[in-house]
C-alpha positions in Angstrom: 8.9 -77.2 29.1 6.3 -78.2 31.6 5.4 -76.0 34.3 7.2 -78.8 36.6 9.9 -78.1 34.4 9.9 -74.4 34.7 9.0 -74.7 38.5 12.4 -76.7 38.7 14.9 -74.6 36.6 13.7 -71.3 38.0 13.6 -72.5 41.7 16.3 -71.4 43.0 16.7 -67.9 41.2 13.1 -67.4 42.6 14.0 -68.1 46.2 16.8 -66.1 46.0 15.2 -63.2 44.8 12.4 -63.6 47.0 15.1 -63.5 49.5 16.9 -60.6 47.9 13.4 -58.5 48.1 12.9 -59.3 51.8 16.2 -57.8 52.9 16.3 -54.8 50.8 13.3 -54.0 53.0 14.5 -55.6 56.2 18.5 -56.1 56.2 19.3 -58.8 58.1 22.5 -58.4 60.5 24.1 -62.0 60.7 27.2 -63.6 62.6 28.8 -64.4 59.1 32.3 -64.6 59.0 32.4 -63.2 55.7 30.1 -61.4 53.0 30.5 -61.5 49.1 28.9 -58.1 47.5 27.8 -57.6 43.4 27.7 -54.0 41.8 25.7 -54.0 39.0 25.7 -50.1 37.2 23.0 -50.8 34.9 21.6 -48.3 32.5 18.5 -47.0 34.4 18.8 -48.8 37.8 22.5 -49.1 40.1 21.9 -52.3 42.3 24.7 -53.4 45.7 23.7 -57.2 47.0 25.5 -58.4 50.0 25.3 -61.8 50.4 26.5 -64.2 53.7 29.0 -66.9 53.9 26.9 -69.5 52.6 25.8 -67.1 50.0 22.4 -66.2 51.1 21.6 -62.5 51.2 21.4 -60.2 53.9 20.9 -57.2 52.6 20.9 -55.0 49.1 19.9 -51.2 48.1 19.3 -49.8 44.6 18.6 -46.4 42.8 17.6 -45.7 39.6 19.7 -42.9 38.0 20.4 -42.1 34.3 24.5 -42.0 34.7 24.8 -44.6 32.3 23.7 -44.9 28.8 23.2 -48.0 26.5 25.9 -49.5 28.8 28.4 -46.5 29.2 29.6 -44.5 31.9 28.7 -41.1 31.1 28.4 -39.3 34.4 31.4 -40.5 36.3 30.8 -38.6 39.2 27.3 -39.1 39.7 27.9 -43.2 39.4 30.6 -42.8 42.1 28.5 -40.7 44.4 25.4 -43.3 44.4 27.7 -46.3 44.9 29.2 -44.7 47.4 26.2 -43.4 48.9 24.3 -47.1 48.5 27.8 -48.8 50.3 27.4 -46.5 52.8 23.7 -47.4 53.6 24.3 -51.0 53.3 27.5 -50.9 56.0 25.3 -48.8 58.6 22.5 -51.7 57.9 25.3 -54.5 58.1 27.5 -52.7 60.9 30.8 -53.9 59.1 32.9 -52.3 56.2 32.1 -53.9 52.9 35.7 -54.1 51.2 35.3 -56.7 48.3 33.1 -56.5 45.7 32.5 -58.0 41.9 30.9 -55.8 39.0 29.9 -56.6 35.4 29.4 -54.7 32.0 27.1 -55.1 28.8 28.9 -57.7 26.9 30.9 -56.2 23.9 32.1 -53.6 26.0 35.0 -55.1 27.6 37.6 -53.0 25.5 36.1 -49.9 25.5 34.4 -49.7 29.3 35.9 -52.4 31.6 38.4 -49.7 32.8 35.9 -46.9 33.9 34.0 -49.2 35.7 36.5 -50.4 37.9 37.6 -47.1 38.6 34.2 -46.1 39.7 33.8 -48.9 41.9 37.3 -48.1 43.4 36.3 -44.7 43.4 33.1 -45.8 45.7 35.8 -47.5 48.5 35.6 -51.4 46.7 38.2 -53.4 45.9 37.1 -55.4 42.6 38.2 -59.1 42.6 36.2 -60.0 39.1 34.7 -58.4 36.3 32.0 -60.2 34.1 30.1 -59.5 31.4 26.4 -59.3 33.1 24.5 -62.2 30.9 27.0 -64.6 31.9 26.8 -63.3 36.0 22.8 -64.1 35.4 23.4 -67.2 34.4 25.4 -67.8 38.4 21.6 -67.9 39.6 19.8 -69.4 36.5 22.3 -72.5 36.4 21.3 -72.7 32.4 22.8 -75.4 30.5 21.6 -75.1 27.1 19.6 -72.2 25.3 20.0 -68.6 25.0 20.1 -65.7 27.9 18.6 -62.3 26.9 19.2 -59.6 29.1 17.2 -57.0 28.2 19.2 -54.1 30.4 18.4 -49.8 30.3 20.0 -49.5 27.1 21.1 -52.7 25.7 20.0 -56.4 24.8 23.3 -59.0 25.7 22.9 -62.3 24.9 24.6 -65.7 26.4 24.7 -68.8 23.7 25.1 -71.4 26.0 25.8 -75.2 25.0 26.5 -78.4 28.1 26.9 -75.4 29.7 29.8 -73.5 28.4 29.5 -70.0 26.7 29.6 -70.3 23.2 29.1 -66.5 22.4 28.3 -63.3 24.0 26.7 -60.5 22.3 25.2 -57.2 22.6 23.0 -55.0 20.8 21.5 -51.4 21.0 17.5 -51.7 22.4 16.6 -52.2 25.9 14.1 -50.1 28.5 15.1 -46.8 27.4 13.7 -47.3 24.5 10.8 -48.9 25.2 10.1 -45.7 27.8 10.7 -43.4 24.6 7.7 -44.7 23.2 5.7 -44.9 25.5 6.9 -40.9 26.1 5.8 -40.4 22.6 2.3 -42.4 23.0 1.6 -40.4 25.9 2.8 -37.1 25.6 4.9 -37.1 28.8 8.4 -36.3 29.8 10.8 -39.2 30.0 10.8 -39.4 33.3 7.2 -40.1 34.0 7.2 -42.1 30.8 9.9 -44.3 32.8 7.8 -43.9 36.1 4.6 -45.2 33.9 6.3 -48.2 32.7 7.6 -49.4 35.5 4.3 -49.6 37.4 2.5 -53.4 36.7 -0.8 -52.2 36.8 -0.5 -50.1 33.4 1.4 -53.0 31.9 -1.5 -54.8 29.9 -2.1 -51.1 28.6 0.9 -50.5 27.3 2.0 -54.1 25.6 0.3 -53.4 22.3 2.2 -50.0 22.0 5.4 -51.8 23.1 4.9 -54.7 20.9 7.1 -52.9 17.8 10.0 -52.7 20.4 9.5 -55.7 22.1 9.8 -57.4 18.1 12.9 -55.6 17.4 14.3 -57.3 20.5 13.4 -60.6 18.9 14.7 -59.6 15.7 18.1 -59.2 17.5 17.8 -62.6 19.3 16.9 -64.2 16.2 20.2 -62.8 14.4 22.3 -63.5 17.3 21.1 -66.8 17.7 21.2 -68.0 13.6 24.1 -69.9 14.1 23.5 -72.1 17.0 21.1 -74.4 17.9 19.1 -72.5 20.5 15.5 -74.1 21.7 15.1 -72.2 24.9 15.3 -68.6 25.9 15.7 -67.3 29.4 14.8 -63.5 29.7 16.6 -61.1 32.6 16.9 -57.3 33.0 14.5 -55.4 34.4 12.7 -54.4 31.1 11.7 -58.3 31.5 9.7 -57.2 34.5 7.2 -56.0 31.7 3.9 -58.5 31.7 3.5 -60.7 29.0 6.6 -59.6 27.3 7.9 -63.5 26.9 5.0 -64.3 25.2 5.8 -61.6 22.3 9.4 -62.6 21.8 8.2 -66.3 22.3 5.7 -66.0 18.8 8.2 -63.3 17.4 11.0 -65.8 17.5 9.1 -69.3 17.4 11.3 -70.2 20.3 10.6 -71.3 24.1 10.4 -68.2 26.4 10.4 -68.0 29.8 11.5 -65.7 32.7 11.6 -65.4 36.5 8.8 -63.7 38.7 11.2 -60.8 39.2 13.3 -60.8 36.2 15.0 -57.8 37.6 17.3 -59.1 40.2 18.8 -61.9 38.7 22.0 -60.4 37.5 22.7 -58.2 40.6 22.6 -61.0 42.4 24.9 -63.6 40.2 27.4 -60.6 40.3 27.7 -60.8 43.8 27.8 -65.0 43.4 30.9 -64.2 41.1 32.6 -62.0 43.9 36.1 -63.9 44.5 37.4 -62.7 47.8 35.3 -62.7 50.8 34.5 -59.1 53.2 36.2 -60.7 56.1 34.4 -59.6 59.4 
């Protein structure tokens, strides 16, 4: 892919992040008639996007919390509070009651989680209108037609096989950020926490690739098994553990196959979730 290439598939899931980023800081109370709003309870980060009637977005919070792990609910309470605490915030901002929303899971989990996570968006005051699985929502704002999507979320790696663009498979497999912040807990001697604090900030990022290369391979080794099958020559990398420099390149040699990603690989499927909401917030 050229970089006019690249320039052209990830322009509009640039803009719209870019445009995402602006209103988290600075909501933006519009005369839209209507708003569609994405919950996305990820492993180490919960993320609400409101977007207008011509599905731009006005406004969006996020907090990172540990109530979920490798893609399960396991402090119900605690995930209901900070929805429920980030809808709040983002009605005062919007001055309007956000009713409808949509929500994904890892995929894989549909039997075994689907359930709790509608309850804890209920819970939170939303009426759900759809439930996806969260590679799939990414691909609302990537617009992919052929390749493979890799979301590398908190606590899991799910992956889109997509083919003319249909869905071909959907997987998921143990590995994402939490494990890559174990190591670099263990490289560092520090708690958790500030092992997850560490990571996250850019400028100790060309530090830390050559101690998160190992992790970053096993990641590849699960794309490549994933991927066997099918005909796959491009890979599109989302999930905030994306947001780690350089990590494309890695999984790119690793795997022998195209790799790109957004600038701001986190916000991608936050923001298809709330492109997959069905019913409109009616103001």
């Amino acid at each position: 892919m050229t970089v006019q290439e690249k320039q052209k598939v990830f322009s509009y899931c640039d803009k719209l992040i870019a445009a995402f980023e602006e209103v988290i800081e600075h909501p933006q109370k519009s005369k839209s008639k209507c708003y569609y709003t994405g919950v996305d309870l990820g492993t180490s980060c919960i993320v609400i996007s409101v977007l207008d009637e011509q599905k731009k977005p006005v406004a969006g919070a996020y907090q990172y919390a540990d109530v979920v792990k490798d893609g399960m609910i396991v402090d119900y309470l605690g995930a209901i509070r900070i929805v429920s605490e980030l809808k709040q915030e983002l009605e005062q901002q919007l001055q309007t009651e956000l009713t409808y929303c949509a929500a994904a899971l890892p995929p894989g989990t549909q039997s075994l989680d689907h359930g709790v996570i509608r309850h804890v968006v209920e819970a939170a005051g939303f009426e759900i209108t759809a439930l996806l699985d969260e590679p799939t929502a990414a691909n609302e704002v990537l617009n992919i037609q052929n390749g493979a999507i890799v979301d590398i979320g908190g606590g899991t790696t799910g992956i889109t096989i997509l083919k003319d663009g249909h869905v071909l498979e959907v997987l998921d497999e143990p590995t994402g950020g939490t494990h890559f912040s174990l190591v670099v807990a263990g490289a560092y001697q520090l708690p958790f926490e500030e092992a997850d604090v560490f990571k996250r900030n850019k400028a100790n990022h060309i530090e830390l690739l050559p101690i998160l290369k190992p992790v970053i391979e096993k990641v590849s080794t699960i794309v490549i098994d994933s991927i066997r099958q099918h005909d796959v020559d491009e890979i599109y990398l989302v999930g905030g553990t994306c947001c780690l420099t350089g990590i494309e390149e890695i999984i790119e040699a690793k795997t022998g196959i195209s790799t790109y990603k957004p600038e701001n690989p986190m916000f991608v499927t936050p923001l298809g979730i709330a492109l997959s909401c069905k019913q409109q917030t009616l103001v």
